[in-house]
N, C-alpha and C positions, 0 to 999 in steps of 0.2 A: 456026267456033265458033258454035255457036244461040248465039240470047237467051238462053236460059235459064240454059247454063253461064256467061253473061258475066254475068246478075244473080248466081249462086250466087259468083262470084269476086269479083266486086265487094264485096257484101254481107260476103266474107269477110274481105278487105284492112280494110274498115270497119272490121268490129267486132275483128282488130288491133288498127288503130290506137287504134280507143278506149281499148281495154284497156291500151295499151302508156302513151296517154297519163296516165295515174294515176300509177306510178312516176316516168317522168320529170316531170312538174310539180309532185310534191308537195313540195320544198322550195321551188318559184320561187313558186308564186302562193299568196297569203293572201285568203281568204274571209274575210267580216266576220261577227260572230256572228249577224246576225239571217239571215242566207245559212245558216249551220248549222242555223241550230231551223229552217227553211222546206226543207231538205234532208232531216232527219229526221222531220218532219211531213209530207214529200210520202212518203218511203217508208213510212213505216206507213199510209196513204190506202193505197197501192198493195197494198199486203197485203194489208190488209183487203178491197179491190177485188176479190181476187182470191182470197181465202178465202170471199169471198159466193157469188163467179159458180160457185167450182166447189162447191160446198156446195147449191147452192139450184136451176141448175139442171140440166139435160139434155138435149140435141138439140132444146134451143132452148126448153124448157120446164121447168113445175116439176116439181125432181127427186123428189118428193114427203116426207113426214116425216122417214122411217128414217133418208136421210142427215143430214139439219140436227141429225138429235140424235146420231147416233153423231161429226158433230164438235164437238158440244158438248160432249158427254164428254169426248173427246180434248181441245176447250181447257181443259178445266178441270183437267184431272188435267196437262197439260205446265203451266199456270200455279201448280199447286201445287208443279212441278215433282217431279214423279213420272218415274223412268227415262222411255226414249224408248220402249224396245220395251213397255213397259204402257201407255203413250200408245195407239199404234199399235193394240196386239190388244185395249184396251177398246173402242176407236172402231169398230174393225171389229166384235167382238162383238156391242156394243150395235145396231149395225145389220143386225146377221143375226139378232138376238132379233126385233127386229121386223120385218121383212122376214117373218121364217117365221110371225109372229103374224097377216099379214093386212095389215099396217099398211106399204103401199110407200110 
């Protein structure tokens, strides 16, 4: 067996077991509320994180205008909650208007 299949196995067993662990400990262990707001505050940090990096940039640089406004659209039409699939094809629209304007 290479390294590599033993990291890809390992790695696999892991992220089992993590997954597995949710079910089985959520009657035994009680988190205290301020553990909750710091749980729910780390994952929206993490979203956000990660609505930045892929919105902003591109092969390690900025991904320039078209995209940061075609998902500004997109958030703002899901925050008014508007269907998904008009999320989706305003975001993409909006960034093929400009993309074709010149404006990459």
């Amino acid at each position: 067996m290479t390294a590599t299949v033993a990291a890809i196995l390992a790695l696999a067993v892991g992220t089992y077991a993590f997954r597995l662990a949710g079910p089985l400990l959520h009657g035994r262990l009680a988190l205290p509320d301020h553990v909750h707001r710091l749980l729910s505050a780390g994952a929206m940090v993490l979203l956000a994180a990660l609505l930045a990096t892929g919105a902003l940039t591109q092969a390690g640089g900025f991904a320039g205008w078209a995209r940061p406004a075609g998902v500004l659209v997109g958030g703002i039409l899901a925050w008014r909650r508007a269907p998904f699939v008009l999320v989706v094809l305003a975001a993409a629209a909006t960034t093929a208007a400009l993309r074709a304007t010149g404006l990459v």
